[in-house]
Every structure is written in structure tokens, then in C-alpha cells.
PDB file of N, H, CA, C and O in Angstrom:
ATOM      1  N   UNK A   1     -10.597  -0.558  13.531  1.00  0.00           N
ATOM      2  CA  UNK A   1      -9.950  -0.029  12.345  1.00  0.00           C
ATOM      3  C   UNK A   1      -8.654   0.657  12.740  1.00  0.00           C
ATOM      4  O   UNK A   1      -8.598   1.512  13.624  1.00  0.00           O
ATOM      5  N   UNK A   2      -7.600   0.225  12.019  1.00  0.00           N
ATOM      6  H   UNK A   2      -7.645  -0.469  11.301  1.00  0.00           H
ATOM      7  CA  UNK A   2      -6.342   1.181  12.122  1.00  0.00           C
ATOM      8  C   UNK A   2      -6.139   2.493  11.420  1.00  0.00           C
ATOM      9  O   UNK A   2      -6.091   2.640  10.199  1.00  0.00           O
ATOM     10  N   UNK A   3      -6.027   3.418  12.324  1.00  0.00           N
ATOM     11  H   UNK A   3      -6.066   3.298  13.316  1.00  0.00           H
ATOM     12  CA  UNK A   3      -6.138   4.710  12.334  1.00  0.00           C
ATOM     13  C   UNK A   3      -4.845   5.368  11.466  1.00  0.00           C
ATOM     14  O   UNK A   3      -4.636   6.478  10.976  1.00  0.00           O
ATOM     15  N   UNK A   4      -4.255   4.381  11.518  1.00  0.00           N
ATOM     16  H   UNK A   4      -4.425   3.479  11.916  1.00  0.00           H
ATOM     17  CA  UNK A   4      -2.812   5.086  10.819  1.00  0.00           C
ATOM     18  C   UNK A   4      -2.542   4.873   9.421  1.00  0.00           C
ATOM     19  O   UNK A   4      -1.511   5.453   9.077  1.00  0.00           O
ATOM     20  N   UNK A   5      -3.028   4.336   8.638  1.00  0.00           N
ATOM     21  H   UNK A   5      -3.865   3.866   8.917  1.00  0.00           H
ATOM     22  CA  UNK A   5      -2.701   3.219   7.573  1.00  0.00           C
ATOM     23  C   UNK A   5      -1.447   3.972   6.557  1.00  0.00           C
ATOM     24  O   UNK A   5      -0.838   3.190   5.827  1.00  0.00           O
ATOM     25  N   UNK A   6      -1.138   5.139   6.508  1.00  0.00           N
ATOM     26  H   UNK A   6      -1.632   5.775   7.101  1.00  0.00           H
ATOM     27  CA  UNK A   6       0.424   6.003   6.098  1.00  0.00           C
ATOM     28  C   UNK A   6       1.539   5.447   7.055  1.00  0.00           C
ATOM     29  O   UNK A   6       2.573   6.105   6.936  1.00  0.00           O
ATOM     30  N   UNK A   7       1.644   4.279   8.103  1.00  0.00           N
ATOM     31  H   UNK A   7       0.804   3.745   8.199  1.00  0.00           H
ATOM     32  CA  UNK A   7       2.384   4.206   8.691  1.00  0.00           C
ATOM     33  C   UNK A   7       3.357   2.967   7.555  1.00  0.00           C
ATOM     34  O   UNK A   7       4.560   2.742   7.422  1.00  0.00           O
ATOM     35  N   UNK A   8       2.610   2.625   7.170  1.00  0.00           N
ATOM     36  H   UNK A   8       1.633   2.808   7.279  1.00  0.00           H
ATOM     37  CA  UNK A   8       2.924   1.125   6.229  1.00  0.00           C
ATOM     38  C   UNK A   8       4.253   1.691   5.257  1.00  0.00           C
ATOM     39  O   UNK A   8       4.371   2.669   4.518  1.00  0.00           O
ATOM     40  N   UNK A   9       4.989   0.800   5.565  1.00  0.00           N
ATOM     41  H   UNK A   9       4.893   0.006   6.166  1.00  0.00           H
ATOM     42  CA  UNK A   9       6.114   1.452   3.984  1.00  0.00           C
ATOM     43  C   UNK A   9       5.364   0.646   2.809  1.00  0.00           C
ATOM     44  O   UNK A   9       4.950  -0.512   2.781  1.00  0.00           O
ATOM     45  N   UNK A  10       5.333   1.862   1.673  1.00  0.00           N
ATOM     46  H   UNK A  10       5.670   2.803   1.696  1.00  0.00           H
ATOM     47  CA  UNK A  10       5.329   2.020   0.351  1.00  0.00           C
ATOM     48  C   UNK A  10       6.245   1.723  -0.538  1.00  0.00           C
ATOM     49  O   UNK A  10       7.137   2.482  -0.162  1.00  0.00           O
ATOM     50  N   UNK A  11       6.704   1.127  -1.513  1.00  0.00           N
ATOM     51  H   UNK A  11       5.979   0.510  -1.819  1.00  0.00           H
ATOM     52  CA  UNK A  11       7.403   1.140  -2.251  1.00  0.00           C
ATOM     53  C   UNK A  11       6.780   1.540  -3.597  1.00  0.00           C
ATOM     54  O   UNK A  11       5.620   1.157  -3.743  1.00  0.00           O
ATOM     55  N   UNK A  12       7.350   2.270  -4.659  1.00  0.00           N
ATOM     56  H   UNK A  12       8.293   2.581  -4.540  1.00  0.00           H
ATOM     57  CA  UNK A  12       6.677   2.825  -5.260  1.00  0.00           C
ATOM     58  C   UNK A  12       7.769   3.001  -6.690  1.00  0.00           C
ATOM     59  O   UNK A  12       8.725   3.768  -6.575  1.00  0.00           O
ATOM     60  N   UNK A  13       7.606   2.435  -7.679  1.00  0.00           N
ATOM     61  H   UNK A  13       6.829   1.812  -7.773  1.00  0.00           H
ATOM     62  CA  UNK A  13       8.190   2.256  -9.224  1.00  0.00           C
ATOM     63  C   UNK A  13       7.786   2.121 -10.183  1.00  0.00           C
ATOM     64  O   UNK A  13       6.766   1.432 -10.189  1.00  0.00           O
ATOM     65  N   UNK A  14       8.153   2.520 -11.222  1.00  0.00           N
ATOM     66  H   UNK A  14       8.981   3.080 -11.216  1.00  0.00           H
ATOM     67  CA  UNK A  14       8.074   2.675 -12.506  1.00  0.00           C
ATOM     68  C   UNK A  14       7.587   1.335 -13.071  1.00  0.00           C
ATOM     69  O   UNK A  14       8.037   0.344 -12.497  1.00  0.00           O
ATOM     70  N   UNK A  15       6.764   1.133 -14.073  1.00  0.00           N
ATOM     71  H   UNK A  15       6.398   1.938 -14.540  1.00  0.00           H
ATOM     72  CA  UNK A  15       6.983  -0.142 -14.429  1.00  0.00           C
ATOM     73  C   UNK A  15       6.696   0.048 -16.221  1.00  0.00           C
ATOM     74  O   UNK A  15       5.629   0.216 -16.812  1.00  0.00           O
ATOM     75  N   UNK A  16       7.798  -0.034 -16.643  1.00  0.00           N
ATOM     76  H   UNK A  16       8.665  -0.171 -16.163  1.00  0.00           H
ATOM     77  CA  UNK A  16       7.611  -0.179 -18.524  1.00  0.00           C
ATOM     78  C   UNK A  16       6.322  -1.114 -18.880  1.00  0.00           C
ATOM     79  O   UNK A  16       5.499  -0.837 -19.752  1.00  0.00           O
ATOM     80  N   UNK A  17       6.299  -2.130 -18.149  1.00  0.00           N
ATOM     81  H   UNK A  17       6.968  -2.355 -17.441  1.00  0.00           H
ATOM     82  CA  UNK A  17       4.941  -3.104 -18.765  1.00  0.00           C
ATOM     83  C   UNK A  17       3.589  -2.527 -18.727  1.00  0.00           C
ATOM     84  O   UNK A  17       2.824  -2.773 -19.660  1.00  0.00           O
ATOM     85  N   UNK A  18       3.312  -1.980 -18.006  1.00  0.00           N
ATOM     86  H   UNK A  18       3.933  -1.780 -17.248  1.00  0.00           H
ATOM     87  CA  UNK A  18       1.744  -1.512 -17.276  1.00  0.00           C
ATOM     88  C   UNK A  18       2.307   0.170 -18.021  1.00  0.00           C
ATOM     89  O   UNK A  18       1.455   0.566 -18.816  1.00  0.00           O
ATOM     90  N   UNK A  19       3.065   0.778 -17.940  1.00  0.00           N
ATOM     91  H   UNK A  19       3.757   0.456 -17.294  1.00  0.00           H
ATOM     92  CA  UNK A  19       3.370   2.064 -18.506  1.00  0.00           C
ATOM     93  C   UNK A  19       2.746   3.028 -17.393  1.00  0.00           C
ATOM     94  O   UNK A  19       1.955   3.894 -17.769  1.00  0.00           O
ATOM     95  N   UNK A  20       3.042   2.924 -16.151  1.00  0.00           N
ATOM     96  H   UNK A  20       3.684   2.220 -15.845  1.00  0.00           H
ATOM     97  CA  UNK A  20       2.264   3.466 -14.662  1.00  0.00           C
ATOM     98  C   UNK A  20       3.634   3.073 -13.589  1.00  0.00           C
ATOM     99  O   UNK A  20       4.659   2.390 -13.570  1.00  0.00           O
ATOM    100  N   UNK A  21       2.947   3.899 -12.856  1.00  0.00           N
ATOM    101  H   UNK A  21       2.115   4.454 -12.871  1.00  0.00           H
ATOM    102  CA  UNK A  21       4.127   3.793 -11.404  1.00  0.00           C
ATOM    103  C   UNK A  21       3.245   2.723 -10.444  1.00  0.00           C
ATOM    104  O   UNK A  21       2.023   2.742 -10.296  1.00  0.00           O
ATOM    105  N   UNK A  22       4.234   1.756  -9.812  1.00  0.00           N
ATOM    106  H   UNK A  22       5.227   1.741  -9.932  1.00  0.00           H
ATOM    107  CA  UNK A  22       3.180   0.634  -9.416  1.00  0.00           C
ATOM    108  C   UNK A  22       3.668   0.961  -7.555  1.00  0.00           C
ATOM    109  O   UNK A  22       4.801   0.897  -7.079  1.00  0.00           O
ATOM    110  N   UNK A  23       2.063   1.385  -6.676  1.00  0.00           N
ATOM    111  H   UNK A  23       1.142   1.437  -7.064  1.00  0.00           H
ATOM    112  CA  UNK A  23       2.926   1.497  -5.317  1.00  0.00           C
ATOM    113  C   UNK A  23       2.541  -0.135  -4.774  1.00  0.00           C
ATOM    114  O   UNK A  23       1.524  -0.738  -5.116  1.00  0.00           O
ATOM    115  N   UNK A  24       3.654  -0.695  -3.814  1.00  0.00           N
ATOM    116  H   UNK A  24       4.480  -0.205  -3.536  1.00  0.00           H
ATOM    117  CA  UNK A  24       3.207  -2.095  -3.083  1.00  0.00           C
ATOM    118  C   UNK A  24       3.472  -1.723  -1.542  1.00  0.00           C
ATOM    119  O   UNK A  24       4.439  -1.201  -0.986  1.00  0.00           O
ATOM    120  N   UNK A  25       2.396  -2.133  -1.131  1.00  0.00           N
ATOM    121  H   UNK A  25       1.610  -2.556  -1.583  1.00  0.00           H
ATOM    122  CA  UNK A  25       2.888  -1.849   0.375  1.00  0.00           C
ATOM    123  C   UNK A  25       3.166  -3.691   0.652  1.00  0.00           C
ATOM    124  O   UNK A  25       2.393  -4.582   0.301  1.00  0.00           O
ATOM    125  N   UNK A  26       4.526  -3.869   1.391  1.00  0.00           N
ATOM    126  H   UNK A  26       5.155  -3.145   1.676  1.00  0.00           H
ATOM    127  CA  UNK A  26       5.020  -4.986   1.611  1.00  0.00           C
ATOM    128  C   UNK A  26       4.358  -5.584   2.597  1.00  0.00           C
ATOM    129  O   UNK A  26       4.346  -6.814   2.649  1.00  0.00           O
ATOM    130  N   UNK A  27       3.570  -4.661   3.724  1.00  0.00           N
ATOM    131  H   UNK A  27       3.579  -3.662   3.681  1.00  0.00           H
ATOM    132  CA  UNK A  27       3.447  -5.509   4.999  1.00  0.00           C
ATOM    133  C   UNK A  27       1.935  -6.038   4.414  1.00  0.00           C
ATOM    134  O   UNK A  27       1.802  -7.230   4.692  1.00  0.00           O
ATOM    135  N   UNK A  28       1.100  -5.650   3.895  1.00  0.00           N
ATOM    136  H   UNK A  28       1.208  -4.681   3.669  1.00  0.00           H
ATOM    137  CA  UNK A  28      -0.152  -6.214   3.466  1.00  0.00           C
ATOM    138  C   UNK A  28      -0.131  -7.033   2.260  1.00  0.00           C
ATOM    139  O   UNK A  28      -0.297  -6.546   1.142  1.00  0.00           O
ATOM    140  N   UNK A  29       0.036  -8.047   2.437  1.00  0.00           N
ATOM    141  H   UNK A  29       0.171  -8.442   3.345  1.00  0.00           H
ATOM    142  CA  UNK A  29      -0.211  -9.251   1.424  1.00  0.00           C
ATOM    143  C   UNK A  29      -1.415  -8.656  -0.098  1.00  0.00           C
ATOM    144  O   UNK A  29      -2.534  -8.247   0.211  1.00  0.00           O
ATOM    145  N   UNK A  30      -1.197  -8.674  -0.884  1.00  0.00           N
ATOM    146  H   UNK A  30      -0.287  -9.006  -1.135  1.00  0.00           H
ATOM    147  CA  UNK A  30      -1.381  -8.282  -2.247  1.00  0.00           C
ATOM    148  C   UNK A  30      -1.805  -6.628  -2.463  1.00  0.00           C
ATOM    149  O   UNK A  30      -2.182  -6.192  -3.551  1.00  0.00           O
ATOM    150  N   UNK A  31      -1.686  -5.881  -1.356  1.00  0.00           N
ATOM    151  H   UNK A  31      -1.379  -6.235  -0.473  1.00  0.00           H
ATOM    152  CA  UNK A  31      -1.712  -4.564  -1.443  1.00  0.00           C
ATOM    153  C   UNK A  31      -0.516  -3.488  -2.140  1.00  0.00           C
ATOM    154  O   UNK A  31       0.522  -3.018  -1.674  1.00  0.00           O
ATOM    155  N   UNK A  32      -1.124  -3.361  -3.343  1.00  0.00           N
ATOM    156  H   UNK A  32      -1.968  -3.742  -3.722  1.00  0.00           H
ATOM    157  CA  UNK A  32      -0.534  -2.275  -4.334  1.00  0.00           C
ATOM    158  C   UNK A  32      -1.867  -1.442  -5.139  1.00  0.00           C
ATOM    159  O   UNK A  32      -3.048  -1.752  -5.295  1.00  0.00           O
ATOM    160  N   UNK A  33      -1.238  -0.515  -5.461  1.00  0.00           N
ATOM    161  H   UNK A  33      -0.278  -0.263  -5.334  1.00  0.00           H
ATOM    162  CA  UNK A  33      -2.215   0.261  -6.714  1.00  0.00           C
ATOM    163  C   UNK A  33      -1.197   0.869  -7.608  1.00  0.00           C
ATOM    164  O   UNK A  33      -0.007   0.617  -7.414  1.00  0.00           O
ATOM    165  N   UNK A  34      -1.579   1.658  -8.582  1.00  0.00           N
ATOM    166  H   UNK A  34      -2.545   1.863  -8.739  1.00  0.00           H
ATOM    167  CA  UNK A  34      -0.417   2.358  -9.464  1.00  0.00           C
ATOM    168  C   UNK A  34      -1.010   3.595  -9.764  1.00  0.00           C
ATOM    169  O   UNK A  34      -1.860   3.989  -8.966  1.00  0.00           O
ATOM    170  N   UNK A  35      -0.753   4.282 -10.720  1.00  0.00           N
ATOM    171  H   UNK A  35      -0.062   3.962 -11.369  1.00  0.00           H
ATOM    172  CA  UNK A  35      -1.236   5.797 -11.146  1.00  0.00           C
ATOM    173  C   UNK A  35      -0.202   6.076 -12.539  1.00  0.00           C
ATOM    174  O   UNK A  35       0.803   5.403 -12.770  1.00  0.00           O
ATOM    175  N   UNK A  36      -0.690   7.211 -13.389  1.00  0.00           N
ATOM    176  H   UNK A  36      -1.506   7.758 -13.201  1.00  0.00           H
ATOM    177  CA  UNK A  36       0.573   7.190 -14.221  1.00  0.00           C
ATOM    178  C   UNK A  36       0.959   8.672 -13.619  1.00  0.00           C
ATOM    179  O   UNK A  36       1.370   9.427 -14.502  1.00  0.00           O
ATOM    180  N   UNK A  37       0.928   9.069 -12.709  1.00  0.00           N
ATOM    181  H   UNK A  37       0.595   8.457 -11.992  1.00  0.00           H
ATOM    182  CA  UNK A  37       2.371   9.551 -11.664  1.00  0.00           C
ATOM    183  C   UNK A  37       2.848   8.928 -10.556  1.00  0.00           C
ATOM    184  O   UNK A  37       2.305   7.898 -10.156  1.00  0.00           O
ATOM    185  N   UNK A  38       3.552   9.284 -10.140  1.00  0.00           N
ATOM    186  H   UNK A  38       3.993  10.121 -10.465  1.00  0.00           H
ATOM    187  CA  UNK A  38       4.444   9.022  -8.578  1.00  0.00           C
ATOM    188  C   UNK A  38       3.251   9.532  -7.563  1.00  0.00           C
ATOM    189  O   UNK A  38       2.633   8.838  -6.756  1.00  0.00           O
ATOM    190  N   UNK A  39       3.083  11.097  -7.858  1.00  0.00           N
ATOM    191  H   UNK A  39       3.586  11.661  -8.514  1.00  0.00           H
ATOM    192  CA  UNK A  39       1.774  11.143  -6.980  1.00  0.00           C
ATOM    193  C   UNK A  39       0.355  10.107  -6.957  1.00  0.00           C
ATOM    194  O   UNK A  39      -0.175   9.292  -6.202  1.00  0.00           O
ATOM    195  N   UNK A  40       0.195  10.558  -7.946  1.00  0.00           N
ATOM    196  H   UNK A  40       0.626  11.220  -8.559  1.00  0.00           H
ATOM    197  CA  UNK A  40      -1.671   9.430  -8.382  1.00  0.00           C
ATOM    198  C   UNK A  40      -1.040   8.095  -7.894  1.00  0.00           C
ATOM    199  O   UNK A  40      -1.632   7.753  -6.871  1.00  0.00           O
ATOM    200  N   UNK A  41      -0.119   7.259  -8.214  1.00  0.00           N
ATOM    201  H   UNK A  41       0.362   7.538  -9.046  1.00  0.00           H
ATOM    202  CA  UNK A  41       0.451   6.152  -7.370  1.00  0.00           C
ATOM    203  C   UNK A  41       0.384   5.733  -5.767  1.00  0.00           C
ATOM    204  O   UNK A  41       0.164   4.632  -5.262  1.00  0.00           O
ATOM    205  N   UNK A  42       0.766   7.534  -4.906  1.00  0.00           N
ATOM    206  H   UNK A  42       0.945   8.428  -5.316  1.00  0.00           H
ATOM    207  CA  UNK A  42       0.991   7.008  -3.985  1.00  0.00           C
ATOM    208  C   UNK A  42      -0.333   7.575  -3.240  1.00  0.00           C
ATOM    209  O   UNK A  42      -0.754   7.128  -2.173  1.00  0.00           O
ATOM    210  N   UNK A  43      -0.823   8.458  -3.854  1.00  0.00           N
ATOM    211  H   UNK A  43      -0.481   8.822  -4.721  1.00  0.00           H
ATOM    212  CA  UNK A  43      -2.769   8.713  -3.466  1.00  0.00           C
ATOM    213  C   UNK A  43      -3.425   7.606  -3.466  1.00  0.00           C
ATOM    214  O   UNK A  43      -4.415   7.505  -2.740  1.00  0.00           O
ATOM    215  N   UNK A  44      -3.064   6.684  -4.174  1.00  0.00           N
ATOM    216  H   UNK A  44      -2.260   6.766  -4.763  1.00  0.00           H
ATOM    217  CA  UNK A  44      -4.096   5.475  -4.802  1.00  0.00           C
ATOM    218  C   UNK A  44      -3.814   4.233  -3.775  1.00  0.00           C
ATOM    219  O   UNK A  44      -4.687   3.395  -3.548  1.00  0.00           O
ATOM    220  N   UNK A  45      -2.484   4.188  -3.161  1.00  0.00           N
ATOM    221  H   UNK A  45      -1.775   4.869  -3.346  1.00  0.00           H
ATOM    222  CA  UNK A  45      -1.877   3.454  -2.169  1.00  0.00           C
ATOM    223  C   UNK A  45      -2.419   3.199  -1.064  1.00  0.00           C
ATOM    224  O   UNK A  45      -2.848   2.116  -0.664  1.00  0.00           O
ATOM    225  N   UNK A  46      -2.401   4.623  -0.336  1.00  0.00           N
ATOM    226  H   UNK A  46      -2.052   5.502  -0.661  1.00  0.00           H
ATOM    227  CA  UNK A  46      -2.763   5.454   0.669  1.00  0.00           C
ATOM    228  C   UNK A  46      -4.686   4.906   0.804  1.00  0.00           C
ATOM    229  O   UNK A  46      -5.275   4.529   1.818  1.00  0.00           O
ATOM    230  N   UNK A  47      -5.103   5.025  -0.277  1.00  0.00           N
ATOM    231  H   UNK A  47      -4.624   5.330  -1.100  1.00  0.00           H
ATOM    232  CA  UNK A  47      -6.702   4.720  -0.006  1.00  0.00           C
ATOM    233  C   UNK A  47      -6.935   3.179  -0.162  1.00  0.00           C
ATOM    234  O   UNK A  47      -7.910   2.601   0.318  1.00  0.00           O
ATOM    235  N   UNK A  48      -5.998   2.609  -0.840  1.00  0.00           N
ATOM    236  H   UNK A  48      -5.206   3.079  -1.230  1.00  0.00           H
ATOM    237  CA  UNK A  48      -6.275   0.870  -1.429  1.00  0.00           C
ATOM    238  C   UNK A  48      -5.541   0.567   0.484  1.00  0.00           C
ATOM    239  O   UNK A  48      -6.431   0.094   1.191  1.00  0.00           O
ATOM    240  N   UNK A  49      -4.492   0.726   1.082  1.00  0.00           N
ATOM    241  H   UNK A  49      -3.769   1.110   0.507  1.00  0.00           H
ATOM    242  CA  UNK A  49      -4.363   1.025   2.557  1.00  0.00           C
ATOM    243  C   UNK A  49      -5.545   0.619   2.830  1.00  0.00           C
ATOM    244  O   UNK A  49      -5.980  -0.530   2.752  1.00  0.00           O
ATOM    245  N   UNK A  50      -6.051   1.530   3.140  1.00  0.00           N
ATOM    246  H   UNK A  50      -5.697   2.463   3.203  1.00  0.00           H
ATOM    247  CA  UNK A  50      -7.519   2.069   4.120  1.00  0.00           C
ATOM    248  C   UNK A  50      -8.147   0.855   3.625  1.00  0.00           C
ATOM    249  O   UNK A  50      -8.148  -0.103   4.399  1.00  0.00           O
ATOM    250  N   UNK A  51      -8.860   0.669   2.102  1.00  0.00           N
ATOM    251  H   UNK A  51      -8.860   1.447   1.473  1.00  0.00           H
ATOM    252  CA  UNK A  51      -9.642  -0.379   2.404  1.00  0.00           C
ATOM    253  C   UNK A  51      -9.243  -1.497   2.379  1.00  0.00           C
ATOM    254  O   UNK A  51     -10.160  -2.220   2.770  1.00  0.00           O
ATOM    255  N   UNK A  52      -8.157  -2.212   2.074  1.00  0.00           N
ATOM    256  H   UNK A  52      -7.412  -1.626   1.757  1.00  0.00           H
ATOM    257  CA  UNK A  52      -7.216  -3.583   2.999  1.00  0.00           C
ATOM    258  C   UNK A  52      -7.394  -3.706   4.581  1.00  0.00           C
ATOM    259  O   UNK A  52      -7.805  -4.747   5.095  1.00  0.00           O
ATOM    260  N   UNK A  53      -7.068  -2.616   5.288  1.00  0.00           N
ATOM    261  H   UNK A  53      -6.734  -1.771   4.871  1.00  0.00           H
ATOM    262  CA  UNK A  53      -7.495  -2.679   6.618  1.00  0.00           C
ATOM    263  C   UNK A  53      -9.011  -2.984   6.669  1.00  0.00           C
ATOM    264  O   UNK A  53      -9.477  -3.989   7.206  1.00  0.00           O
ATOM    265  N   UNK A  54      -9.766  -1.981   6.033  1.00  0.00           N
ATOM    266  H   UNK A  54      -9.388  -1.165   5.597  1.00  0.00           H
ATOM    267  CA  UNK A  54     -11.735  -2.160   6.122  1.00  0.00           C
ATOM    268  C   UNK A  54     -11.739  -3.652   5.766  1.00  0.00           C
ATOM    269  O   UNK A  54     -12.521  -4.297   6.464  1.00  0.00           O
ATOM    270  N   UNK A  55     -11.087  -4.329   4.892  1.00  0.00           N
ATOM    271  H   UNK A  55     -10.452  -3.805   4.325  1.00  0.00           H
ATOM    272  CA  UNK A  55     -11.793  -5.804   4.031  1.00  0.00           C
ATOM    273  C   UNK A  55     -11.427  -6.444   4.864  1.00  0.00           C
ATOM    274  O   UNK A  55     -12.100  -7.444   5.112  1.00  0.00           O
ATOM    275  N   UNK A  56     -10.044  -6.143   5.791  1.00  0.00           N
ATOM    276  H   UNK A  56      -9.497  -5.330   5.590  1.00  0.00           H
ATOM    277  CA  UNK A  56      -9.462  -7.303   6.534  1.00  0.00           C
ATOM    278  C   UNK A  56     -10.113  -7.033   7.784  1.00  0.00           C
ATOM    279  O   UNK A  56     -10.330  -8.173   8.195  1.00  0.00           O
ATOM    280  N   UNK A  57     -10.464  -6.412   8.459  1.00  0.00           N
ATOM    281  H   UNK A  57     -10.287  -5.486   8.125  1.00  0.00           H
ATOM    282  CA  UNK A  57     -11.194  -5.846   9.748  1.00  0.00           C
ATOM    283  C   UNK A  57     -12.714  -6.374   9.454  1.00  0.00           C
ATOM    284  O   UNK A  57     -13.217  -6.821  10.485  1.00  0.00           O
ATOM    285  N   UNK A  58     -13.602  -6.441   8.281  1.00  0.00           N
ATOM    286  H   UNK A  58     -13.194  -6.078   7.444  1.00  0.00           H
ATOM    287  CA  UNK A  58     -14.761  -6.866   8.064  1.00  0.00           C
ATOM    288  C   UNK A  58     -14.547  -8.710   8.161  1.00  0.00           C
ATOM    289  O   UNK A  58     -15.528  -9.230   8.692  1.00  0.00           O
ATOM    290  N   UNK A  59     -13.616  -9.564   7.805  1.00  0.00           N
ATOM    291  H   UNK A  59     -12.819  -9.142   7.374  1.00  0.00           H
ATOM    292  CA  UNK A  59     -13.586 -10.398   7.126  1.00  0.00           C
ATOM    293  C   UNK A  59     -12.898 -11.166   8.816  1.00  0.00           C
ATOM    294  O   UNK A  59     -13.126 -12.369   8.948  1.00  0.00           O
ATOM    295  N   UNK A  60     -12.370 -10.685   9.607  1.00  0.00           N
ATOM    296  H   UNK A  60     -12.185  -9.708   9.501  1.00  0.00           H
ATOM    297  CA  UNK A  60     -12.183 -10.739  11.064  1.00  0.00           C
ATOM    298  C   UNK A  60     -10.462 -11.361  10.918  1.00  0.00           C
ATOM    299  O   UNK A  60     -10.030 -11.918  11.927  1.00  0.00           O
ATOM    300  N   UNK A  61      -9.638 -11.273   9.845  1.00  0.00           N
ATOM    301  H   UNK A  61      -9.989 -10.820   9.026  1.00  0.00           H
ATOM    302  CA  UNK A  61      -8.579 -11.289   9.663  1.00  0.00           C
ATOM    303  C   UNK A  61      -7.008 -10.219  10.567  1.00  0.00           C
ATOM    304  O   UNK A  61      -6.946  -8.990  10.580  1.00  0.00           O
ATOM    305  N   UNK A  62      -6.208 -10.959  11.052  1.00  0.00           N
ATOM    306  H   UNK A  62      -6.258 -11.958  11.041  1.00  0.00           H
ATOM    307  CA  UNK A  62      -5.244  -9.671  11.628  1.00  0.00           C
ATOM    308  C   UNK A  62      -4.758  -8.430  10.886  1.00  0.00           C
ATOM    309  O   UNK A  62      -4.695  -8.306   9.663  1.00  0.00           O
ATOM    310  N   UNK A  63      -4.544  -7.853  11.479  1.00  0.00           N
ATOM    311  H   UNK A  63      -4.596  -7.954  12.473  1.00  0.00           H
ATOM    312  CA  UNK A  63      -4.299  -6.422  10.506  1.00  0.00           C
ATOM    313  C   UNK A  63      -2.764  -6.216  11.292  1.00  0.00           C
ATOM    314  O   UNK A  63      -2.455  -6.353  12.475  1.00  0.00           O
ATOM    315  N   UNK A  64      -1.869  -5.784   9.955  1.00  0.00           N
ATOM    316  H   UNK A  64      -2.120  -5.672   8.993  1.00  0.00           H
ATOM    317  CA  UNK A  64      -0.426  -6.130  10.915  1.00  0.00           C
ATOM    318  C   UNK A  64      -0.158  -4.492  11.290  1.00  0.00           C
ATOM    319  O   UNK A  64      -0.543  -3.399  10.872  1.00  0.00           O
ATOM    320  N   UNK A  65       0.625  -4.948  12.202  1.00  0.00           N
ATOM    321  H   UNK A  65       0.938  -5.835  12.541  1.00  0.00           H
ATOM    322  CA  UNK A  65       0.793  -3.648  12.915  1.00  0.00           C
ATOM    323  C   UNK A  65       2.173  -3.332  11.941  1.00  0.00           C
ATOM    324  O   UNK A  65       2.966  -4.216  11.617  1.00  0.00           O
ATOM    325  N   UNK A  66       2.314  -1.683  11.485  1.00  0.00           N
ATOM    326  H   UNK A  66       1.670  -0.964  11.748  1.00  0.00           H
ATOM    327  CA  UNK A  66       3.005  -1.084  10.385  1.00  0.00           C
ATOM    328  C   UNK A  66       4.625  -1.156  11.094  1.00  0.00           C
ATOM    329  O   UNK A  66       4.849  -0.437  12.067  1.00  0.00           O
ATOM    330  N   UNK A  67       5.508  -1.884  10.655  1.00  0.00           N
ATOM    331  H   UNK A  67       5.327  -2.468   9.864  1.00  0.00           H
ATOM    332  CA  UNK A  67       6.824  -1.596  11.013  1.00  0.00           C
ATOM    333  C   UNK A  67       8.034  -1.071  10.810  1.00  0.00           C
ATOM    334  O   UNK A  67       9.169  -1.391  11.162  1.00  0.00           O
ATOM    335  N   UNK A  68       7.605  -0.255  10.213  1.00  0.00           N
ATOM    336  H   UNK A  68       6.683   0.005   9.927  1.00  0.00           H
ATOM    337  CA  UNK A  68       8.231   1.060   9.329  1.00  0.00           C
ATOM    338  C   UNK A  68       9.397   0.202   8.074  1.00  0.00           C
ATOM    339  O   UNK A  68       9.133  -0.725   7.307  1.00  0.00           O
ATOM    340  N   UNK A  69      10.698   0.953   8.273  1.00  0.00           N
ATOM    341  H   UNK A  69      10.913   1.705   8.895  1.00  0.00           H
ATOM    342  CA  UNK A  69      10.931   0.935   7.134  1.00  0.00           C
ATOM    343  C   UNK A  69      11.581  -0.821   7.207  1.00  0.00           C
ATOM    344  O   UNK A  69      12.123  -1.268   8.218  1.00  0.00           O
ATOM    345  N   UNK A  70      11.427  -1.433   6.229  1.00  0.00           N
ATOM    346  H   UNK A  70      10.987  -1.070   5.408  1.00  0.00           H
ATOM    347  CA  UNK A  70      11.599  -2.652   6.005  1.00  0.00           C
ATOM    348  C   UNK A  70      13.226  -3.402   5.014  1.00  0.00           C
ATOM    349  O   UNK A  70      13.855  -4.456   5.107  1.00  0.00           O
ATOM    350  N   UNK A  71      13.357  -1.985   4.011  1.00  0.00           N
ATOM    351  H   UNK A  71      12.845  -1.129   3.935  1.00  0.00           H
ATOM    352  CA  UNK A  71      14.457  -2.833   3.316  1.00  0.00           C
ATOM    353  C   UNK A  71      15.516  -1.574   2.958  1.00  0.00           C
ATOM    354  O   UNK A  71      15.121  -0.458   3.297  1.00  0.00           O
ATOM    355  N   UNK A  72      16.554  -1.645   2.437  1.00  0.00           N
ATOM    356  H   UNK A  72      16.874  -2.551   2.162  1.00  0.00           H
ATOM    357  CA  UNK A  72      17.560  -0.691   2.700  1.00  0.00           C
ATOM    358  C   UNK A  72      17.856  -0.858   0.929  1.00  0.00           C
ATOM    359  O   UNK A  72      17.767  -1.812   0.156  1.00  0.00           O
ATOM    360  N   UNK A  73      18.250   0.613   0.768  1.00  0.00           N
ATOM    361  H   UNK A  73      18.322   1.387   1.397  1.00  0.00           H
ATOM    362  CA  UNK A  73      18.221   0.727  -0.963  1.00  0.00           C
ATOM    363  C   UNK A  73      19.833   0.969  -1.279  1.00  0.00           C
ATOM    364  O   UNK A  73      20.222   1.102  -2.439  1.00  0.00           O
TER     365      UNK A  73
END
């Protein structure tokens, strides 16, 4: 299990459709959650994280190693 899973960049926005802040972490393939704050968003991230690593670590899949920041704003 990877011990770090806050290492992952977050991206984290608003979204008018869903009416919630939607977080995606880029390096894990369909890993996002949302919240209707910025916080509850990025709490919800942070644990959907953790168990992406658990499902992908159970399922004997690679788990990518976190490469910080990824895209420039």
C-alpha cells in the first residue's frame, strides 16, 4: 500500500452541472469525488485516494508513483 496518497495532484472545481466542487486526481485513471465545498471536495479526494490505491493493490494492478505537479495554470 502507498503510504502517501496526498502526494497525487488534485485538481479541484466548481462545476454548475452537479452544483458541487468536483476534485480529479489526474494520475489515477477515473479517480475524482466532489463535495458542495472546496473543503468536503478535497476530504472526499484524499479518502477516494486511499481506496483507488486499496482496489488497485487488491486487484494486483500498478499503482503510479505520484509526480507532483502535472499542469501549469
Amino acid at each position: 500500500m502507498n503510504p502517501m496518497p496526498a502526494k497525487y495532484e488534485i485538481i479541484i472545481y466548481w462545476s454548475a452541472e452537479d452544483n458541487a466542487f468536483i476534485a480529479e486526481v489526474p494520475e489515477l485513471s477515473g479517480c475524482m469525488a466532489d463535495g458542495k465545498s472546496y473543503q468536503e471536495a478535497l476530504k472526499n479526494a484524499e479518502m477516494i485516494i486511499q481506496e483507488w490505491i486499496e482496489t488497485a493493490g487488491d486487484l494486483g494492478r500498478k499503482i503510479p508513483e505520484p509526480r507532483g505537479k502535472l499542469m501549469y495554470a
